[in-house]
N, C-alpha and C positions, 0 to 999 in steps of 0.2 A: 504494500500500500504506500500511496506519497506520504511522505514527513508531516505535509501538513494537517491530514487524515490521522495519522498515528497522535497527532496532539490530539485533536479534538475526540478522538477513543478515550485516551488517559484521563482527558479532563471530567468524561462519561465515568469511567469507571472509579473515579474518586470521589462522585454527587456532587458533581457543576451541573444544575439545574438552570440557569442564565450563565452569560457572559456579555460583562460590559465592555464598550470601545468604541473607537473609531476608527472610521478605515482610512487609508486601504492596508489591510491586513488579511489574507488567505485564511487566518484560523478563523473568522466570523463568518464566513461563509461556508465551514468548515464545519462548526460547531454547528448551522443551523443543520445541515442535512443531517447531521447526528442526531436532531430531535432536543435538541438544549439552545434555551429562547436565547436571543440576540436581543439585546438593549444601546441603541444605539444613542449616546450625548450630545452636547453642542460645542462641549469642551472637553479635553481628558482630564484635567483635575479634578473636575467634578465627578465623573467617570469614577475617578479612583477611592473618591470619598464613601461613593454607594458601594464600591466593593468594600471598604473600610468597617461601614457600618455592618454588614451582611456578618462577617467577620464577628464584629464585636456584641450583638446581638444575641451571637448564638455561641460564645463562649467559644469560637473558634472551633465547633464540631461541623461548621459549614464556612468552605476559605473562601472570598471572595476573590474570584478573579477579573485582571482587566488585559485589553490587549491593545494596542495602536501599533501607528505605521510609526517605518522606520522616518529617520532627520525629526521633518518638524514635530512629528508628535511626539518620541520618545523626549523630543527639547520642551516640547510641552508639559508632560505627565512628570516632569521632574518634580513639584512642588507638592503631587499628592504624594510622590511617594517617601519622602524626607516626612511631610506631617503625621503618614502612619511608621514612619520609622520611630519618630522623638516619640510618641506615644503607645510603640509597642503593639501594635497591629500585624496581624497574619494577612497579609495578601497573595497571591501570586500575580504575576506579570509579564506580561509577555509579550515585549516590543519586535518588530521586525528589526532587521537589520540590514545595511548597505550589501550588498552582493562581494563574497569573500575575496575577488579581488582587490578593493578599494574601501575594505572595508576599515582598516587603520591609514588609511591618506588625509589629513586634513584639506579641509575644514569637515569630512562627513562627521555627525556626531554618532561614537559607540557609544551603545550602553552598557555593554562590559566595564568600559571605561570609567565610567562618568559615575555610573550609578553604586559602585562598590560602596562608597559611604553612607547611604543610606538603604543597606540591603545587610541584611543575613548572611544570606549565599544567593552571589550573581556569576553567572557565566554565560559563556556564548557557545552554539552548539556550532564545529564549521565541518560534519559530514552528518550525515542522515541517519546513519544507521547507531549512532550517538543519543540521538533524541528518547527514547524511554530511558534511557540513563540518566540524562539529564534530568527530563521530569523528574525520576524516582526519589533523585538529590534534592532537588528542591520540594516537594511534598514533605518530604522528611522533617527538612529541614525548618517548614513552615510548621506541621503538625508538633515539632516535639521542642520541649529546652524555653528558650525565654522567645515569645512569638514578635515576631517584626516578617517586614517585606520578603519575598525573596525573586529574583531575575533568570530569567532565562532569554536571551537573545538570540534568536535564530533568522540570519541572513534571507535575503528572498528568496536567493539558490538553491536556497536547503529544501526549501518548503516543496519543491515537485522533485527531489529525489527520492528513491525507493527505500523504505524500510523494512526488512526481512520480515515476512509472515510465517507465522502467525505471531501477532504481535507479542512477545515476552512481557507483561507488565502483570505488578500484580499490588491490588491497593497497600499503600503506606501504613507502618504501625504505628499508633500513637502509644508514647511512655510518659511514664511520669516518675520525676523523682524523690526518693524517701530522704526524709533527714538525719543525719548522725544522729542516734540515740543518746549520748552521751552531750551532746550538744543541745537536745529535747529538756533531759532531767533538769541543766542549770538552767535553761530558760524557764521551766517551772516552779524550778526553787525559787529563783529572783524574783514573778510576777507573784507566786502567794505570800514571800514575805512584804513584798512592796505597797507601802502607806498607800500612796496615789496614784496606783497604776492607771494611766490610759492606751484605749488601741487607736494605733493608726493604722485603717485596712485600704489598701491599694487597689487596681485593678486584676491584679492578678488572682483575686479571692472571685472575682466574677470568673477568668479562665478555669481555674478550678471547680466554680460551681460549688464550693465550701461556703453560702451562705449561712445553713442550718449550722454550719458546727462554728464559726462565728459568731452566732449568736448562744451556743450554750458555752461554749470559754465566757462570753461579756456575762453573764450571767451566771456565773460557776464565778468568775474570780471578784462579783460584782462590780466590776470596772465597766468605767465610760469608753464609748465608740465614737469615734470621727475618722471620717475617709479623704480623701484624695479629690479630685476632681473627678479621673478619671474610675477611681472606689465607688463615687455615689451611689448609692441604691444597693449596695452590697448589705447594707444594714439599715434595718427598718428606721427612716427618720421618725415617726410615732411611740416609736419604743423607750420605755421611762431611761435608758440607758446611753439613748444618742444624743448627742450633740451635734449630731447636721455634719455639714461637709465643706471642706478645706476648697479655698481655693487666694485668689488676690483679694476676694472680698469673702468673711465670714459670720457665721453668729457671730454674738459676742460668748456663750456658751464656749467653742472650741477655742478662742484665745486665752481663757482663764482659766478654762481645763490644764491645756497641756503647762501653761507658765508655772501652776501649783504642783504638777506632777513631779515625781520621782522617779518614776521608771516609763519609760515611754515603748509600747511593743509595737514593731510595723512590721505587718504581714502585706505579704504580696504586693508589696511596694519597692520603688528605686529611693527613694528619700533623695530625688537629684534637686538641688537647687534652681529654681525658677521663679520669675515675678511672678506670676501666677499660682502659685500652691503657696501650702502652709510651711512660714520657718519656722522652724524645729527650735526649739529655747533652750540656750546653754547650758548647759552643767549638769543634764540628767543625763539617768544612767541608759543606754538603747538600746536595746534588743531588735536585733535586723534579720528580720526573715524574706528571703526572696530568692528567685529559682537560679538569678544569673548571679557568681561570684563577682560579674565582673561592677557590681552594684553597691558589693562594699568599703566602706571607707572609701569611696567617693567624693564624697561630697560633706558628709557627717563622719566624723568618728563614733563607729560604733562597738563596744566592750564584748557584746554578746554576739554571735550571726549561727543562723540555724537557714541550713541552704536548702530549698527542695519546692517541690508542690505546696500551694498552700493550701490545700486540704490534706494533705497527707502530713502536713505538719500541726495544723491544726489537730484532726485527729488523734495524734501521738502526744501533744499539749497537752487535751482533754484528757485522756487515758491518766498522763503523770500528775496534771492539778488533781485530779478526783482521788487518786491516790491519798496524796499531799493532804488532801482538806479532811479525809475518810469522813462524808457524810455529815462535816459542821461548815454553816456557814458563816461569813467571813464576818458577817453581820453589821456589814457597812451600806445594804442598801439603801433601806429606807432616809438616811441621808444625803448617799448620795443623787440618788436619785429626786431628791425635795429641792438637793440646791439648783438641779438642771432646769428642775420645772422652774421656783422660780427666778434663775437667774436667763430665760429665755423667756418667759413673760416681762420681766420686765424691760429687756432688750427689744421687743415686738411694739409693746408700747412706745419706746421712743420712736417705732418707723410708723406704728399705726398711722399717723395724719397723713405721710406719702401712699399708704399702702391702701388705702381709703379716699385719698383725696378726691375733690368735686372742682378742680381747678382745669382752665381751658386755656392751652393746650392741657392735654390729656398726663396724669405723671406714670409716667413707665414703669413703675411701682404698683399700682391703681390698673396696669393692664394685666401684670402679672398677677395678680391676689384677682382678679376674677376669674382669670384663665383658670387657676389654682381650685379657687373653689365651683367650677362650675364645669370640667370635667371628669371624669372617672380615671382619677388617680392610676390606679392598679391597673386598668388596660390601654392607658397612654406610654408611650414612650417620645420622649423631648429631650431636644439639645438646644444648647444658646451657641452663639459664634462668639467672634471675638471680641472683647471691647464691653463696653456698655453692658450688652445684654447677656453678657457672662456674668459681668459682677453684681446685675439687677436678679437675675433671675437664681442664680444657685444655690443662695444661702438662705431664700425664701420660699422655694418649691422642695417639699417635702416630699421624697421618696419611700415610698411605702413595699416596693416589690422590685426583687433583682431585679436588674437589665430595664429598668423604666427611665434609665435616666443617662445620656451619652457625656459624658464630661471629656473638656479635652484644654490642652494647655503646656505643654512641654516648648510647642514653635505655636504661634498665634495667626495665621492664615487667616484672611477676612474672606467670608462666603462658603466658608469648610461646613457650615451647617445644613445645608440645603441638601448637598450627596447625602448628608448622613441621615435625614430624615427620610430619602427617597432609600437609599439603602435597607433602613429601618422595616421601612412599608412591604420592601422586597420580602423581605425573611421572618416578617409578621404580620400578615396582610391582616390578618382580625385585629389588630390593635392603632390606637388613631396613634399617629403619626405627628410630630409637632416640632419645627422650627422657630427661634425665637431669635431674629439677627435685624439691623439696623441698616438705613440709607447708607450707608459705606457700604458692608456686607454685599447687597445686592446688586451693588457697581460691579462687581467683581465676578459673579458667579450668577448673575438675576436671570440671563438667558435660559438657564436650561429647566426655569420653569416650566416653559413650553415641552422641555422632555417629561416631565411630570406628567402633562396633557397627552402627548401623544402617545408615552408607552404606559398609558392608565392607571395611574399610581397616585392614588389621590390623598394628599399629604394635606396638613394643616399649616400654613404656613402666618406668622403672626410678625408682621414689620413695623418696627416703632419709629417713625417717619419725624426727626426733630430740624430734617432741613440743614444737618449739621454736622462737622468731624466735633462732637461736645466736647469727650474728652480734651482734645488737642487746643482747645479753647485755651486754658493756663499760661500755654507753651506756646504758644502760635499769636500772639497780641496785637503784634504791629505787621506781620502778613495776614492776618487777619482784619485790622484796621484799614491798612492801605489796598489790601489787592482781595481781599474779601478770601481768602486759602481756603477756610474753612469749613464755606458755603458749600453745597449740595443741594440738587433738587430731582424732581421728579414724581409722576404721578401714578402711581406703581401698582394703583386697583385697575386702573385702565389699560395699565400694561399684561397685565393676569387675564382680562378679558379681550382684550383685542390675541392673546394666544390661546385660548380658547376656553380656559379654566374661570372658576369664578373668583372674582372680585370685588371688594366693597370698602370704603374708607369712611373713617369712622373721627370723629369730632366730638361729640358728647360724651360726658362721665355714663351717663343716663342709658346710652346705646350700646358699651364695650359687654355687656352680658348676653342681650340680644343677638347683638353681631355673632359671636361666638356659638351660641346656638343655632343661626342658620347657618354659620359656615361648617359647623362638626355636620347637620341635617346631611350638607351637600357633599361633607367625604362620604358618609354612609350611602350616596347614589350612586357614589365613583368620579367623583369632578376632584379633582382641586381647588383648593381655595388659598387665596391670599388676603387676608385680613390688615389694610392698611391704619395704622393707630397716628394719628399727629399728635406728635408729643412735646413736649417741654424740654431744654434743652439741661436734662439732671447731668450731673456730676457729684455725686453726692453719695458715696458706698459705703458698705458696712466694711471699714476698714479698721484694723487696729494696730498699733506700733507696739 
């Protein structure tokens, strides 16, 4: 069979049920005779973010993959695939390549090349009969150990040469790794002796799908939970025990937590240094659990590290607390638990007036707190983008059920939210789908609405329209005075309907519930919808020093 055919088998017998791209690419044409749908983009970065989501959705037991043409596009898709690199995403990828003569001649651009830095494992195939080898490497390598990108480059040449039949391939195994047991016991000694232990649980507790046993350690060691950005939803934000979720903006809850604490435990997290997540406060002692060695003492010093799965370490945790405590508890709940409640009431009250507001324009606060209470939590899944509606939205939407909630923030890409909700929709069509990103955002990525529309995926899409880079306000004063920098416009429920989907722009306090309920009506027909909000131009986050 051709090389090209031999992909699209492999991709078949590993449950590639779609494949996103753009052409011109042979495997999409490849893939559809195989009976595996083609989703075609307006852009590849977008492209790569609904593979991103697909990926992250489902705990990476279904890889999303993308594919594009060789030159312009592989120079294109470079930005999705660095955004799921810094945040640890399983993709696969699969650019064409310049024809193996001239395929290292400058100026053509390789992706062998180029893309090593933000790939796992990248290579290029340059004979035919190479290719399910290839594959088998990069499955592998996607499926197992710490998940990020991984590349396969194959030449256009390759793709009509012959591959030996019957085709040799046989699906990928997924492993997972245990923790040094001895590395286990001192982590349990130190969390049960420890005054104020808090967890910090990462995204890697959603790959493992160790939500349940996360929550019987927080409740076995009575200790508080706060996650990651990219964590959120790992742990019931309802739960007398959480503290919400870390990012550039937070409760006030997770600030006061961890500054009090004494021992700090991070599972399934990189603890890497970024503006956007939570820093880590001096002088406690850290217990660092995560799959990749190459994670510790990075960034933080940490005393303690237990390397593996995070559920197979949690597991092993559990087994040695329960030991530890034999059947007493620690009898620190009912405290700590009083000060969460009310040291997060009384933090909500001081947002309550934005969160409630009856002010026109509309406050971006007042859009999220209706959204909030006015869908069905538990079968929504929602991401913000970058900027603004990251640090409006995260620390005030309460996740109640794994994987409801996409967090992201290691590299800040404007418009990354869009793929991910279309993504989302892919790999959960029963659950509403929800984007929450701003006038910049949509500069960027607003096009491939219209793919929303055409390849019937009908997301919720909610844009808080303040006619402004707000943030950049501070910092931008006098190019914003003289040359107006900052300005932005556009009218972006009219752009949703003139591509086919629906659209409505919204002005009144009065309306934003409303709106919301015909727009959720109209995903349940199968439309899309873009919900435009004109908003005020906040700047004003739940931050703390």
């Amino acid at each position: 069979m051709k090389a090209v055919t031999a992909v699209a088998e492999i991709l078949k017998r590993e449950g590639t049920t779609f494949l996103i791209g753009y052409p011109v690419n042979p495997i999409i044409e490849a893939a559809a005779q195989a009976d595996i749908r083609t989703i075609i983009v307006r852009q590849e970065r977008t492209g790569l973010h609904m593979a991103d989501a697909v990926s992250r959705i489902t705990s990476g037991q279904k890889i999303g993959v993308f594919t594009m043409q060789h030159g312009p596009g592989s120079e294109n898709a470079f930005g999705g695939v660095a955004q799921a690199y810094g945040d640890s995403v399983p993709i696969v990828v699969l650019p064409g390549g310049y024809p193996r003569r001239i395929t290292n001649i400058p100026p053509n651009f390789n992706s062998f090349i180029n893309y090593r830095n933000v790939t796992k494992w990248c290579e290029q195939v340059i004979m035919a009969d190479a290719v399910p080898d290839a594959m088998r490497r990069a499955f592998t390598q996607v499926k197992n150990g710490r998940p990020r990108p991984v590349l396969v480059e194959i030449p256009v040449d390759v793709y009509q040469e012959e591959v030996p039949e019957p085709l040799n391939y046989k699906v990928t195994p997924r492993t997972r790794v245990a923790p040094d047991p001895d590395a286990v016991t001192e982590a349990a000694r130190i969390l049960v002796e420890a005054e104020r232990p808090v967890i910090y649980a990462g995204q890697g507790v959603h790959y493992a799908r160790a939500w349940q046993q996360l929550r019987e350690l927080a409740e076995l060691l009575e200790a508080p939970v706060t996650t990651s950005l990219e964590g959120k939803s790992a742990f019931p934000e309802n739960h007398p025990l959480s503290l919400g979720s870390g990012g550039r903006s937070i409760p006030k809850t997770v600030h006061e937590f961890l500054k009090n604490s004494d021992v700090i435990f991070g599972i399934g997290c990189s603890f890497s240094t970024t503006n956007y997540g939570v820093t880590m406060p001096k002088g406690k002692t850290i217990i660092h659990s995560t799959i990749d060695v190459a994670d510790l003492n990075k960034d933080i010093v940490a005393e303690h590290a237990v390397i593996g799965d995070a559920g197979l370490v949690l597991e092993a945790l559990l087994a040695e607390v329960r030991d530890r405590l034999k059947g007493k508890a620690r009898g620190r709940k009912a405290e700590v638990t009083r000060q969460i409640a009310t040291m997060k009431a009384e933090w909500l009250a001081q947002w309550m007036p934005k969160l409630t507001a009856n002010d026109k324009p509309l406050s971006p606060y007042r859009v999220i707190w209706d959204l909030l209470h006015t869908v069905d939590v538990a079968n929504t899944i929602i991401t913000h983008d970058a900027g603004s509606p990251r640090d409006q939205l995260s620390p005030f939407w309460e996740s109640t059920h794994p994987l409801t909630y996409i967090g992201w923030g290691k590299t800040t890409q404007l418009g990354y939210g869009l793929g991910l909700a279309l993504g989302a929709k892919l790999a959960k069509p029963e659950s509403l789908c929800i984007n929450v990103w701003g006038d910049a955002a949509i500069g960027f990525t607003g096009m491939d609405f219209e793919t929303a529309v055409r390849e019937r995926i009908p997301i919720l899409s909610i844009l808080l329209n303040n006619f402004s880079m707000a943030i950049e306000l501070p910092i931008m004063k006098t190019a914003t005075e003289k040359y107006r920098s900052t300005d932005i416009s556009g009218h972006y429920a009219d752009m949703a309907k003139a591509f086919g989907g629906y659209g409505e722009r919204i002005t009144e306090p009065g309306e934003i519930i409303p709106a919301l309920k015909r727009g959720i009506a109209k995903t349940r027909d199968g439309v899309p919808v873009l919900l435009e909000f004109i908003t005020e131009k906040e700047i004003n986050f739940s931050i703390f020093k």
